[in-house]
N, C-alpha and C positions, 0 to 999 in steps of 0.2 A: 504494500500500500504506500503508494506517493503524499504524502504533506506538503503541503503548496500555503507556507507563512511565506511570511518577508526574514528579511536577513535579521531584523532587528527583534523579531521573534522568537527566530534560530540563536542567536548570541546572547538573549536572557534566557532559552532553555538550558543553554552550555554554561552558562557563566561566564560569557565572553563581552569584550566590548563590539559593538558593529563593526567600527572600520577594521578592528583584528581580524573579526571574520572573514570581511570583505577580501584581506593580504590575504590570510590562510586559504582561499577558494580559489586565489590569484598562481595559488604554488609555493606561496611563502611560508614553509613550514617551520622555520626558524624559531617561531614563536610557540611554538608548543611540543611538548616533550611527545614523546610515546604515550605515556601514560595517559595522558590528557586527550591526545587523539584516540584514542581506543575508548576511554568514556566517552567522548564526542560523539563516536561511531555508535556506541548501544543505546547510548538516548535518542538515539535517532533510527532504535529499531534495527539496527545492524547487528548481524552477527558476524562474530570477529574471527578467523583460521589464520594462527599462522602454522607454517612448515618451512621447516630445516632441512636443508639437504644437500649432499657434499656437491658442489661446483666441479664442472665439467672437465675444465682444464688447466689443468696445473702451471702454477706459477703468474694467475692470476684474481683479483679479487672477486668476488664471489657479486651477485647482485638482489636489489630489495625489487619486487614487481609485486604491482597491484592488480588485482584481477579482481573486476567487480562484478557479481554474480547477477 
């Protein structure tokens, strides 16, 4: 189910300021930890997977992708 607030609905749901939000949707993750995005994420009715798993090829960093269901 879709929720269709405004942003300044979404940022007192989270505890956020608006124009945070605004950065944060922009890609600016900077401002918020893990932890705080991942609660952002279930109050907004997401359910959260992560998975670990050895990276492909050796001698290189490994990478974070988001897949949204």
């Amino acid at each position: 189910m879709e929720r269709e607030i405004t942003q300044i609905e979404a940022a007192k749901l989270i505890d956020m300021k608006q124009p945070d939000l605004s950065k944060l949707l922009r890609g600016q993750f900077k401002l918020v930890s893990v932890e705080k995005l991942l609660r952002m994420l279930t109050a907004f009715d997401q359910d959260v997977k992560i998975t670990a798993k050895p990276h492909r090829k050796r001698g290189e960093a490994g990478r974070i992708t988001f897949i949204p269901a």
